[in-house]
C-alpha positions as CSV (number, residue, x, y, z in Angstrom):
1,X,98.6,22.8,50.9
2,X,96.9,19.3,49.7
3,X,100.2,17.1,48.6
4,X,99.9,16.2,44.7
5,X,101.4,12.7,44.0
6,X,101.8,10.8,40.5
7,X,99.8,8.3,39.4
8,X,98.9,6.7,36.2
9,X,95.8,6.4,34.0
10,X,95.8,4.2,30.5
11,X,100.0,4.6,30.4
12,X,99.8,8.0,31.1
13,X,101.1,9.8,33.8
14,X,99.1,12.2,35.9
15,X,99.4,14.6,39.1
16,X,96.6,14.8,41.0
17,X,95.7,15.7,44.5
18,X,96.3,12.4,47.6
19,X,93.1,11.7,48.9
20,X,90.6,13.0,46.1
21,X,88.7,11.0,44.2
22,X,89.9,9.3,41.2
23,X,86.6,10.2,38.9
24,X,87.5,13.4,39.5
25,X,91.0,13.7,38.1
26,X,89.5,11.3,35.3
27,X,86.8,14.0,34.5
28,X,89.3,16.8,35.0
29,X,91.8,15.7,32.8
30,X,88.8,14.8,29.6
31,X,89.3,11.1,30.2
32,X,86.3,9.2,29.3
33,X,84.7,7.2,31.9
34,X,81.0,6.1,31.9
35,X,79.0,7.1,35.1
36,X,75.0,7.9,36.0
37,X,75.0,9.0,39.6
38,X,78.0,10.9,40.2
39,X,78.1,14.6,39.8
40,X,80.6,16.8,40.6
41,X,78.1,19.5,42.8
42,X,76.9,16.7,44.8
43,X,79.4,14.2,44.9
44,X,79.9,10.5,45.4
45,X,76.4,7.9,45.6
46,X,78.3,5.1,44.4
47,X,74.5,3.6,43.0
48,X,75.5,3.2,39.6
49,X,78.7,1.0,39.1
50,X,79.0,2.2,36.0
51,X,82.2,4.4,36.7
52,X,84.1,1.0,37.1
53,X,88.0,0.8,36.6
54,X,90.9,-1.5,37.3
55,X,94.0,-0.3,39.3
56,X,96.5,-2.3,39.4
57,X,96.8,-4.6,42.6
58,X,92.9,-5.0,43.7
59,X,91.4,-8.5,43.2
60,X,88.1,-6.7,41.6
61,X,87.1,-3.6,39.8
62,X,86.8,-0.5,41.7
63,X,84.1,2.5,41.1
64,X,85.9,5.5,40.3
65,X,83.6,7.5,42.7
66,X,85.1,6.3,45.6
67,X,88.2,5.5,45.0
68,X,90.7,7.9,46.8
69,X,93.9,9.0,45.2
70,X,96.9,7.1,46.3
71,X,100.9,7.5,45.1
72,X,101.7,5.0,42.2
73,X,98.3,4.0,41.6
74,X,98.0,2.5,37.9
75,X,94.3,2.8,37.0
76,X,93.1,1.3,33.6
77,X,90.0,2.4,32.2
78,X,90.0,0.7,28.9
79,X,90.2,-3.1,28.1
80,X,88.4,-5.6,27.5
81,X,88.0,-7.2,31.3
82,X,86.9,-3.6,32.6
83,X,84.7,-2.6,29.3
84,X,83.0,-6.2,29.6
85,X,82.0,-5.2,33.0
86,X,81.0,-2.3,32.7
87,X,78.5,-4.0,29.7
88,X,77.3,-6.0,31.6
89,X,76.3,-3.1,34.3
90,X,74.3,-1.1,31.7
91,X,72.3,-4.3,30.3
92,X,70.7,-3.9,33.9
93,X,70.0,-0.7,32.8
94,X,68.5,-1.6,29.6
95,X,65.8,-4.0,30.7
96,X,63.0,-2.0,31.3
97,X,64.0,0.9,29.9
98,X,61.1,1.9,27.0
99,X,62.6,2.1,23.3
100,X,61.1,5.5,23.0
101,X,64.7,7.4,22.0
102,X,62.4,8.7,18.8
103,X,60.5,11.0,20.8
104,X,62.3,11.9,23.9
105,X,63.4,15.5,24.2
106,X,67.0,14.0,25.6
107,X,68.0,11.9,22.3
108,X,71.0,13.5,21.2
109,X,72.2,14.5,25.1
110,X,71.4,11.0,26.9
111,X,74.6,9.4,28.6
112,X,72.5,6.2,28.6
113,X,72.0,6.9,24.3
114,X,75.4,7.4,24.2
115,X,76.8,4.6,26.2
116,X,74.7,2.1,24.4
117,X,76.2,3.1,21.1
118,X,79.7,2.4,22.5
119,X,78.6,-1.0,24.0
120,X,77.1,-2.0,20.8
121,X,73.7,-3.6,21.8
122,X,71.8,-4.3,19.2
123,X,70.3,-7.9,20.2
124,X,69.0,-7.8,24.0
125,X,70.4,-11.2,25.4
126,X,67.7,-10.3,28.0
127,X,64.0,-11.7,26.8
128,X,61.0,-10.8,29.4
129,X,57.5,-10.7,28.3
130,X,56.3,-7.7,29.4
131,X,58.6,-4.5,30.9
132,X,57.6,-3.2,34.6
133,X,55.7,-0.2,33.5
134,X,55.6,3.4,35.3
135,X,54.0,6.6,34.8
136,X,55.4,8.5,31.7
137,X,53.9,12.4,32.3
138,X,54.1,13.0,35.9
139,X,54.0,16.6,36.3
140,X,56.1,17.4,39.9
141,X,55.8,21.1,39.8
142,X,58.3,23.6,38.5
143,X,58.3,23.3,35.0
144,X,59.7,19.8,35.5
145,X,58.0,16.8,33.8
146,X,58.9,13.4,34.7
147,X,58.6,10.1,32.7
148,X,59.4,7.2,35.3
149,X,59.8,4.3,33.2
150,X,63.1,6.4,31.4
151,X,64.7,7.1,35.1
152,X,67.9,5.0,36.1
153,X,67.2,5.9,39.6
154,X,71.2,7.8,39.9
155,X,69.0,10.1,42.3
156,X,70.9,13.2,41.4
157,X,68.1,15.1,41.4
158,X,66.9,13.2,44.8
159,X,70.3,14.7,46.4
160,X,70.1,18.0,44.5
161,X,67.0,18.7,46.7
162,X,68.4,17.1,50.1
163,X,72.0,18.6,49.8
164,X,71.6,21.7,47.4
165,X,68.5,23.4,47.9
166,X,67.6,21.6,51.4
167,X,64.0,21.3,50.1
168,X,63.8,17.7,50.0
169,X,60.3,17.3,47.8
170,X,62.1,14.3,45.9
171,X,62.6,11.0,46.9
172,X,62.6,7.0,45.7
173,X,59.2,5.2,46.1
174,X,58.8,1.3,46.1
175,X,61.5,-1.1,46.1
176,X,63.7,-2.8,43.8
177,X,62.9,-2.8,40.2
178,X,59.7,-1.1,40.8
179,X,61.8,2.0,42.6
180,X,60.9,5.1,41.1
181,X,61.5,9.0,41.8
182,X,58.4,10.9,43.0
183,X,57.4,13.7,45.2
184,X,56.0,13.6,48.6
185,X,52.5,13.8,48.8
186,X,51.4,17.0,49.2
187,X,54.4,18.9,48.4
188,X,55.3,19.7,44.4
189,X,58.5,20.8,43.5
190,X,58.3,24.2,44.0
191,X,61.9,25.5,45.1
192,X,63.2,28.5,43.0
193,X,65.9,26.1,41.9
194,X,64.2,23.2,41.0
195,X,64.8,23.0,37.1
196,X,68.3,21.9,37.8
197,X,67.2,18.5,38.5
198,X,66.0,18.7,34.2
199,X,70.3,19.5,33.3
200,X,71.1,16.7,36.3
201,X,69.4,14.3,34.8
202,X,72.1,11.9,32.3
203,X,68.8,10.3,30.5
204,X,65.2,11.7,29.5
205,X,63.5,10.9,33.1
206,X,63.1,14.7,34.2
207,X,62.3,17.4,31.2
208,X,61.3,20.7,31.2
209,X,58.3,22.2,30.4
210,X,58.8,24.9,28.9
211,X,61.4,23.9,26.3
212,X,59.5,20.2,25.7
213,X,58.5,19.2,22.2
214,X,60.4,22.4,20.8
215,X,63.7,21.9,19.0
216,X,65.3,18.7,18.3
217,X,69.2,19.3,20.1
218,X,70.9,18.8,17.2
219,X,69.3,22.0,15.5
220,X,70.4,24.4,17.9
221,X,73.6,26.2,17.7
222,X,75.2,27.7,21.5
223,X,77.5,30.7,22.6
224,X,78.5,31.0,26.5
225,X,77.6,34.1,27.9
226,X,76.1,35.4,31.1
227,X,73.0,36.2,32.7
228,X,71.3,39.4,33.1
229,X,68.8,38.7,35.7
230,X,71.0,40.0,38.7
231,X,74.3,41.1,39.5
232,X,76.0,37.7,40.2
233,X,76.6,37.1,36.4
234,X,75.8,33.4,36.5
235,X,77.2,31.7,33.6
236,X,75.1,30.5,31.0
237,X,75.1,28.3,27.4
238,X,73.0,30.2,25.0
239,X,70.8,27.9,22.5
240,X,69.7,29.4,19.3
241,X,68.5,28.6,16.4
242,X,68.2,30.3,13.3
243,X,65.4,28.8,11.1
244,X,64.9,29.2,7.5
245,X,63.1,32.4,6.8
246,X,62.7,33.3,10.5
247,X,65.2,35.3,12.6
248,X,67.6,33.9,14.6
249,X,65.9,33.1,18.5
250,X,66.7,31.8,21.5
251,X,65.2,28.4,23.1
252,X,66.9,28.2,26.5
253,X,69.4,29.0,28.5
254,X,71.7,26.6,30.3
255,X,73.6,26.7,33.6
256,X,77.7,26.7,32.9
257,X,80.0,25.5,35.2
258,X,82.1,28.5,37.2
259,X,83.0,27.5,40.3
260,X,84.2,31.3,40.7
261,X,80.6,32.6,40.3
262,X,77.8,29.9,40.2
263,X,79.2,26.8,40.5
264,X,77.3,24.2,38.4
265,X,73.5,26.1,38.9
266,X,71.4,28.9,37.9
267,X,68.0,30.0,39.4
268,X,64.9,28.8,37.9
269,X,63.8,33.2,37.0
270,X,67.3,33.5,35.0
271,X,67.0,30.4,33.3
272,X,63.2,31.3,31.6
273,X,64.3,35.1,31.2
274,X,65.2,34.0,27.5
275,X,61.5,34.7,27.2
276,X,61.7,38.8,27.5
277,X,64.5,38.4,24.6
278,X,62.3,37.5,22.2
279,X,58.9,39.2,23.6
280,X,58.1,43.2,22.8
281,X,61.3,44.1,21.1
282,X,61.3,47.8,19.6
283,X,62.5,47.7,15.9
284,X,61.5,51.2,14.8
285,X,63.3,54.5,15.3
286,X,61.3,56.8,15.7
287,X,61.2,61.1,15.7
288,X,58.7,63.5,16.3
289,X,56.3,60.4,17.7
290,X,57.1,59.4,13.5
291,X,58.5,56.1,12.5
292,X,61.9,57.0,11.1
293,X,64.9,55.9,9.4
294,X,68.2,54.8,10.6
295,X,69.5,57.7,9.2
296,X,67.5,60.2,9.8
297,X,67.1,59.4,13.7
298,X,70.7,59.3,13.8
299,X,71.1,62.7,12.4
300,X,68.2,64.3,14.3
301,X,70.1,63.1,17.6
302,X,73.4,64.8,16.2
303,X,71.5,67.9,15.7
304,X,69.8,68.1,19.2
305,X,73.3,67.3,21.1
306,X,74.8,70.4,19.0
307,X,71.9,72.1,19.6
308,X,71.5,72.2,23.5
309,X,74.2,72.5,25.8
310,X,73.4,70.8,28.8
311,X,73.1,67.4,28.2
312,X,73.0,64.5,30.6
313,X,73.2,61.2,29.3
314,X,71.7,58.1,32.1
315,X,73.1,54.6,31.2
316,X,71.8,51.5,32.6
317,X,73.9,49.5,35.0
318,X,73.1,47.1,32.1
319,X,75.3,48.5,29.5
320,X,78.6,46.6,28.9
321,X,81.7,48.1,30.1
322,X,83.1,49.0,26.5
323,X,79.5,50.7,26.1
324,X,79.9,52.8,29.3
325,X,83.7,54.1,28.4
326,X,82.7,55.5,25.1
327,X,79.9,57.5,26.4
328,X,82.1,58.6,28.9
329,X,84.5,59.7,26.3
330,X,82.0,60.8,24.2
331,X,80.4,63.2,27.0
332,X,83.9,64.3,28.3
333,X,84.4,66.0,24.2
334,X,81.4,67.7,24.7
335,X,81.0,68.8,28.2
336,X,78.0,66.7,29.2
337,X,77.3,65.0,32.6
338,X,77.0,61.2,33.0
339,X,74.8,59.6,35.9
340,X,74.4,55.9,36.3
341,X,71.2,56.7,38.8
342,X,69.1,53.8,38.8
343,X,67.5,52.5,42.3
344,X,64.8,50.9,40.5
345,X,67.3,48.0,39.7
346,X,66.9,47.0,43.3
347,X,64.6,44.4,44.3
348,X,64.8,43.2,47.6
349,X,62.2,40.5,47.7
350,X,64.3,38.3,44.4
351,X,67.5,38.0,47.2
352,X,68.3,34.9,49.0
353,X,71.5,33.3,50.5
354,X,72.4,31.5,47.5
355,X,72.8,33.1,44.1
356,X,70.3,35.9,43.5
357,X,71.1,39.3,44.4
358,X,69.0,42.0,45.4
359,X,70.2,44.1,42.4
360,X,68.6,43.4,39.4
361,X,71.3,44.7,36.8
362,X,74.3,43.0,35.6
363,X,77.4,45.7,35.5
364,X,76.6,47.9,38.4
365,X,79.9,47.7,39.5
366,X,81.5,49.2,36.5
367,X,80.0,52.6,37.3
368,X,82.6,52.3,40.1
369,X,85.2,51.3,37.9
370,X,84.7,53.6,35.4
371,X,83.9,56.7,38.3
372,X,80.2,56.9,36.4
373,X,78.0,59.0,39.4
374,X,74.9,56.8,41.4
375,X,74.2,59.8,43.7
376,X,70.8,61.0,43.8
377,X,71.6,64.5,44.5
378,X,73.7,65.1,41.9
379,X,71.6,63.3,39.4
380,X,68.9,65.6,40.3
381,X,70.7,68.3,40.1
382,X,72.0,67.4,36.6
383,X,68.3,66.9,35.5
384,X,67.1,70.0,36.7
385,X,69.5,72.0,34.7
386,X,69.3,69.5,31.4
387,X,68.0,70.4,28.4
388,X,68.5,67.1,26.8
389,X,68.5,63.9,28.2
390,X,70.0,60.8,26.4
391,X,68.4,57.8,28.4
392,X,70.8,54.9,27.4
393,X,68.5,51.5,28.3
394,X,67.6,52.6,31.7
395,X,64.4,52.5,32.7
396,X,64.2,54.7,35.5
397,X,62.0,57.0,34.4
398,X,59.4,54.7,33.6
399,X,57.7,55.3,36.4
400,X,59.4,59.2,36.5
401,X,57.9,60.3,33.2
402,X,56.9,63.6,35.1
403,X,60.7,64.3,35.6
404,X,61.1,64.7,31.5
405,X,58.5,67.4,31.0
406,X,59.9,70.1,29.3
407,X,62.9,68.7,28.2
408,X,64.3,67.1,24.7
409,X,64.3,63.4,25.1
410,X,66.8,60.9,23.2
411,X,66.1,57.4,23.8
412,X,68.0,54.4,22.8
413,X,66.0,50.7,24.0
414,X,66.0,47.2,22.7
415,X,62.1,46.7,23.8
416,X,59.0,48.9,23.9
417,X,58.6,51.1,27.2
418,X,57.1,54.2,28.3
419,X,60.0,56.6,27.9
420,X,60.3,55.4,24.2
421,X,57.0,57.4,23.8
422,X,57.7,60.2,25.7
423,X,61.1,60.6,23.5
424,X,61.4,63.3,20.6
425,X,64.3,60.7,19.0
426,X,64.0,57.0,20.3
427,X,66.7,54.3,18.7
428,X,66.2,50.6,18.4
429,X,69.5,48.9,19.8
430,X,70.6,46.1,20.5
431,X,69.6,43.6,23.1
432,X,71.1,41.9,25.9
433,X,72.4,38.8,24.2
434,X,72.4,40.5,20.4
435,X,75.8,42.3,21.5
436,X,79.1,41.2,22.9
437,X,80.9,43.0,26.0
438,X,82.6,42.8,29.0
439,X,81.0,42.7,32.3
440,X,81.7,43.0,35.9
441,X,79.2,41.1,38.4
442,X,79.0,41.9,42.4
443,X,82.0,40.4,43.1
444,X,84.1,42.4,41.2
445,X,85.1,39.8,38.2
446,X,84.9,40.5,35.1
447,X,83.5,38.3,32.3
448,X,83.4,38.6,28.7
449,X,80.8,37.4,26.3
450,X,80.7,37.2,23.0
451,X,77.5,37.1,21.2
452,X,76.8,34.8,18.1
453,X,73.3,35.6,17.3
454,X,72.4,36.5,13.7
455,X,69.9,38.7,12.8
456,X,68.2,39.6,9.0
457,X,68.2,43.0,10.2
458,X,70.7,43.7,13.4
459,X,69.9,46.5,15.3
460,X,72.1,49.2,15.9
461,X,74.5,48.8,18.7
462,X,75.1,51.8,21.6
463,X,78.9,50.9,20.8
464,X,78.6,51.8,17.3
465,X,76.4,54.6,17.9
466,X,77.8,56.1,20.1
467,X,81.1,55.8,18.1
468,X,79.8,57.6,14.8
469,X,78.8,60.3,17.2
470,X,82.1,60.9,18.4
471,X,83.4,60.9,15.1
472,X,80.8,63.2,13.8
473,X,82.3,65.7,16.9
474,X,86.2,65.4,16.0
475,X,85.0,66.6,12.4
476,X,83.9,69.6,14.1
477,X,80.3,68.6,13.3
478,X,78.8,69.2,16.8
């Protein structure tokens, strides 16, 4: 067990771990200390000096990055000796960098923007006649765009590359202050990871594509949440916005830090799958292959589950975990089956040895938890003697429409499909991210998420529906 020892930081006194590195305890504990190259993923570069401190008994100021944790160490990270140097570090910084704040997609989440309002430089001391110049839309591949002259060269996303992905399509070019990042010739960045270098970056240098010139930072509200691209349940920052007379919609998605699950990353697929959220939603209910109300669909599904007496309802290993408990509770008061069946989830060619899965839902592992069937046999066997099949966001049958010939059809989806079609009652419910839930991810732990989108006209939730429906049965209506 590592030995934890006492030091202490501004008059404070801290534990932390012997032998770790002081800008870690610093960054653990929510103390403020100014630093460009040093990540916690990829560790100590040392480039930067701008993570400079004073402990007490060195002749000099010492970079947090690579300082080691010692017993009794007094570390002071404010003052006027330390703060003056670490001034004088970042005026480096600021000679060539171009006054472009105005228009770069970063202003409002640049460390260098925010370090230069706690220095307080507003007259350069520095006068040159003309600033080295780079190139300012360098496309590397990816959906990463890169402006040179804005880089401060901490080569995170050089080292993400090396140390991360093993990939290596970064690197610095020339020498001194002409050094700039590029790629290789010949090879783009083109790893399935590669837009983490855009959320490395601590200035504007490295942007993405597909959120570039959209929203200003400032405008965008965020909830933490996970995503539902595969069964590892990376961790994710949710940016929305709701503009005036528009409905509230999503601009990205974010990696969030759990070292438990994804560490500090997510995949480049799960990070751009905010797309299908907003893309070919169903809004309508619909019965009899007639646009319908609320109401009335909700009724006419009442009436066909009192009407037929084998019923199999088949959830999606996408459905939260309350979601899955109530229809379970819901089909135990009425004697129907439940069958989590869904092999079409499973896509080997999206796994590798890193953090996509080859299953392609993201609560798989409650149908265990809450004993919800996956056999094949005795879902078939359940469909061949169902009358009525409730198809809760599963799309199975999308390619199986052959399989629900003959049969009454409920259908409950937050986006268009085939089996919507094919339904005599289809439901608009809510999406992914409109709905908050508890999940369980392939490792077996279990995350919560609670949505904060707002919508003019919500959609109905499975929760809620499936609720009324068990209250419509305790009144002896079904």
């Amino acid at each position: 067990m590592s030995e934890m020892v006492k030091i202490s930081v501004n008059g404070e006194e801290l534990e932390a771990t012997k032998g770790s590195l002081l800008i870690d305890t610093l960054l653990d504990e929510n103390i403020h200390i100014p630093h460009f190259c040093y990540h916690q993923a990829l560790g100590k570069d040392g480039n930067c000096r701008m993570c400079m401190v004073e402990i007490e008994g060195q002749k000099r100021p010492q970079i947090a990055c690579d300082t080691p944790i010692k017993d009794g160490m007094i570390v002071r990270t404010k003052g006027e000796n330390i703060e003056k140097v670490r001034r004088d570090i970042l005026e480096l910084q600021l000679i060539n960098h171009p006054i472009d704040c105005p228009t770069c997609d970063q202003a409002g989440e640049c460390k260098l923007q925010d370090y230069y309002m706690e220095s307080g430089f507003y007259d350069s001391r520095v006068n040159v006649d003309s600033k080295n110049h780079a190139r300012k839309r360098v496309d590397l591949g990816a959906n990463v765009m890169l402006d040179q002259e804005r880089c401060v060269l901490c080569t995170r996303c050089v080292r993400f590359c090396s140390d991360i992905t093993g990939t290596n399509e970064l690197g610095v070019i020339n020498r001194a202050d002409h050094s700039v990042i590029g790629t290789f010739p010949g090879k783009p960045l083109s790893n399935p990871y590669a837009m983490n270098v855009v959320d490395l970056c601590p200035v504007g240098a490295l942007t993405s594509k597909d959120f570039r010139f959209q929203q200003r930072v400032w405008f965008l509200e965020s909830f933490d949440a996970i995503c539902n691209g595969c069964s590892k349940g990376c961790n994710i920052h949710v940016d929305h916005r709701k503009e005036k007379y528009k409905d509230d919609q999503i601009f990205r998605f974010r990696p969030r830090v759990n070292k438990n699950v994804n560490g500090h990353f997510i995949c480049d697929e799960g990070r751009l799958s905010y797309h299908n959220e907003n893309k070919n939603r169903f809004t309508n209910t619909i019965v009899d292959s007639k646009e319908s109300t609320i109401e009335n669909s909700i009724a006419s599904m009442f009436k066909l589950i009192a009407t037929n007496k084998d019923v199999l309802f088949v959830l999606s290993p996408n459905l939260s975990c309350e979601e899955m408990q109530n229809v379970k509770a819901l089909a135990n008061m009425i004697g129907a089956n439940v069958t989590g069946y869904s092999p079409n989830y499973f896509d080997d060619s999206f796994k590798d040895d890193y953090l996509k899965t080859n299953d392609r839902s993201t609560n798989r592992a409650a149908f265990k938890e809450y004993e919800i069937s996956e056999d094949e046999e005795e879902f078939k066997n359940n469909l061949a003697k169902a009358s009525l099949v409730v198809v809760l966001d599963n799309s199975f049958f999308e390619d199986n429409l052959d399989l629900l010939e003959n049969k009454k059809v409920v259908s409950c989806f937050s986006h268009n499909c085939l089996t919507i079609k094919n339904s005599n009652v289809a439901i608009a419910i809510s999406s992914f991210f409109e709905k908050s839930g508890t999940y369980i991810n392939c490792d077996g732990i279990k995350q919560k998420v609670i949505s904060k989108m707002s919508k003019e006209n919500p959609a109905l939730s499975i929760t809620s529906l499936i609720e009324e429906m068990k209250s419509m049965v305790e009144k002896g209506n079904i």
